[in-house]
N, C-alpha and C positions, 0 to 999 in steps of 0.2 A: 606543202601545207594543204593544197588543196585537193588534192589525193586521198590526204590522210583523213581531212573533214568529212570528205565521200565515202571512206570506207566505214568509217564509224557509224555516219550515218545508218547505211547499210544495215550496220551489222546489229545497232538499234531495232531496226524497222524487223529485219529475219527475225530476231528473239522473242518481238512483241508476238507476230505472226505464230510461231511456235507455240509460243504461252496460249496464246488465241485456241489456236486446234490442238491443244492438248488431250488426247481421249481420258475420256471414261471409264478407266479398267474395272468398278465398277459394275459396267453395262455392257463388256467386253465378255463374251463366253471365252471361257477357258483360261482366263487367267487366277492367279489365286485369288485378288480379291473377288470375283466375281462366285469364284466355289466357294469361298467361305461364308460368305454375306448374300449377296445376289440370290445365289442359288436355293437356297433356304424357302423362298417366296416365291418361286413359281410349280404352283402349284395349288390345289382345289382345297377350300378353305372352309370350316363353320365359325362363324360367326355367334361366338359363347353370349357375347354381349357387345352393346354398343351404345353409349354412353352420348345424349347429344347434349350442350348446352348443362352439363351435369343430370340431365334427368336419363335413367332407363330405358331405350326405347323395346329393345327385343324382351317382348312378355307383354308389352302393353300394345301398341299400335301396330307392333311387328311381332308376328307370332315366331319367324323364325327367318335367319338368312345364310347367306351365302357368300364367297368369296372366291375371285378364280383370276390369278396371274399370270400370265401368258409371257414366254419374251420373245418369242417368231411367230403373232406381231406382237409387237408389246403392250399388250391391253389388258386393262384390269375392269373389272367387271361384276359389280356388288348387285347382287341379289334380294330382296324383300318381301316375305310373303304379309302381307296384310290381315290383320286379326278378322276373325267373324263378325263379332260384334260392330266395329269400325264400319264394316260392308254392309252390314244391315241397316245400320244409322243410313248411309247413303239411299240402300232401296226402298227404302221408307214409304216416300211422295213416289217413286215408280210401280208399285206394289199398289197402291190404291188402283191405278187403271189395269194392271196387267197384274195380275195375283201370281200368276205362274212362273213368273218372271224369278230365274232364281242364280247364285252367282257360287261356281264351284271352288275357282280360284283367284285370285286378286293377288298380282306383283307387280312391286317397283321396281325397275331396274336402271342402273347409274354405272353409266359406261363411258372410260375414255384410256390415256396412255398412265403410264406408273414410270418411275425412274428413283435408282440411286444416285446422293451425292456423289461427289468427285470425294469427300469425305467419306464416304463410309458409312454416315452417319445420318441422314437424312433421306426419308421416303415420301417421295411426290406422287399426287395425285393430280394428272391437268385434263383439260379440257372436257372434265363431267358433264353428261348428257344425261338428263334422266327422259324415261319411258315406263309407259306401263303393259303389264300382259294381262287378259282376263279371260278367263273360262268362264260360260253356263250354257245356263238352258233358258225357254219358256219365247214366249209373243214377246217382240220387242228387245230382246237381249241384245240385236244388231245395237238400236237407237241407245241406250245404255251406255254401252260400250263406246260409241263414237262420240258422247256427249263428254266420259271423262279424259278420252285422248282429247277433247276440243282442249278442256282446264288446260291440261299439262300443254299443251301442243301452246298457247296463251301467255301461260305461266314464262315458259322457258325461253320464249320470243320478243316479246314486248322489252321495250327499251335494252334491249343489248350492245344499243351502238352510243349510247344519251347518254353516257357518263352516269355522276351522281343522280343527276333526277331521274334517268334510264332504271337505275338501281331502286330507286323508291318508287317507282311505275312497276316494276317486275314484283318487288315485294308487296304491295299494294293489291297486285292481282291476284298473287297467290292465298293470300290472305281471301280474298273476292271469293273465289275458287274452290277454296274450301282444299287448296293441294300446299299450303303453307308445310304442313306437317308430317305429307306422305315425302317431301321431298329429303334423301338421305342428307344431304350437304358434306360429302364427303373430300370435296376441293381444298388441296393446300398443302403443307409441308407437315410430316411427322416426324416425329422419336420412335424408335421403336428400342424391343428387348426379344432375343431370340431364347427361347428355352437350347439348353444342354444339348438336347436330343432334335432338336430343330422342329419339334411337335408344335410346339404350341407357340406364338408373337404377339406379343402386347406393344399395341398401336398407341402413340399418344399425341394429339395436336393442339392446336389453341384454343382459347373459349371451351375446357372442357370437352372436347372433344375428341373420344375414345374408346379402341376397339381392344377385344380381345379371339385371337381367331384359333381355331387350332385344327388339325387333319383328323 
């Protein structure tokens, strides 16, 4: 009887273990789900439209972006170009002292890993990092530039380890900052739809928020 107790045991604990490290076929190159699903998304993407909180943003604050899935290493990596108008509001107060001062390009960019469910069926977006890139020219373009990495560099720091109130300290500041809006928020779990031809993927997540990308 006591044998038999230990082997069961056992044989409990190995199955659990099993189930535990089940892989990913998914995430697995070369198997079929991986070529029929998987494989579809890696790969360099435009971004037709992208839907935050239900409002439009590409045309309005974002003139136009980007998409780019990687799976060796597995990084996904969302693009932003910032409208003129938007940048010019910004140069506004720095254009009184330095007139010259002028900004070619303005990007957000929101980087981290990507992964399929163990279903099939779900596209994860983790550990998003947003940054920004800027060209120009003119006196002072350095001090500019290092003033809006300060925001973001603020934004994405402050209360990351505080819990709730960490969350409403980060939101807070963003808001302060004036980077409430340039930030994608692109974190979290989606639906997606592949077209026929594997052209085109309509992204869909919570709180209305949704993309549609296509090569």
């Amino acid at each position: 009887m006591f044998r038999s107790k230990t082997f069961t045991t056992l044989a409990v604990l190995s199955l659990i273990a099993l189930t535990g490290c089940k892989k990913n076929l998914y995430m697995t190159d070369g198997t079929n789900e991986y070529n029929t699903v998987t494989a579809h998304f890696v790969d360099s993407w435009n971004i037709n439209s992208y839907s935050r909180a239900g409002d439009e943003v590409i045309g309005g604050i974002f003139t136009k972006g980007t998409l780019s899935l990687s799976y060796t290493p597995r990084e996904a990596v969302f693009t932003f170009w910032v409208s003129d108008s938007y940048v010019d509001s910004k140069l506004a107060d720095w254009k009184e002292k330095w007139p010259d001062l002028a900004v070619d390009e303005y990007k957000v960019i929101s980087s981290g890993s990507w992964s399929i469910s163990n279903s099939g069926e779900i596209l994860y977006f983790n550990d998003m990092a947003n940054s920004i890139d800027i060209t120009g020219t003119g006196e002072n373009f350095e001090g500019f530039y290092g003033a809006e990495q300060m925001k973001f560099v603020a934004s994405e720091s402050i209360g990351s380890d505080a819990g709730l109130a960490g969350m409403m300290a980060r939101a807070a500041t963003k808001k302060a900052t004036g980077t409430e809006e340039l930030f994608p928020k692109v974190l979290g779990q989606y639906n997606f739809e592949i077209s026929g031809d594997g052209s085109i993927i309509n992204i869909t997540g919570l709180r209305s928020n949704a993309f549609n990308i296509s090569k």
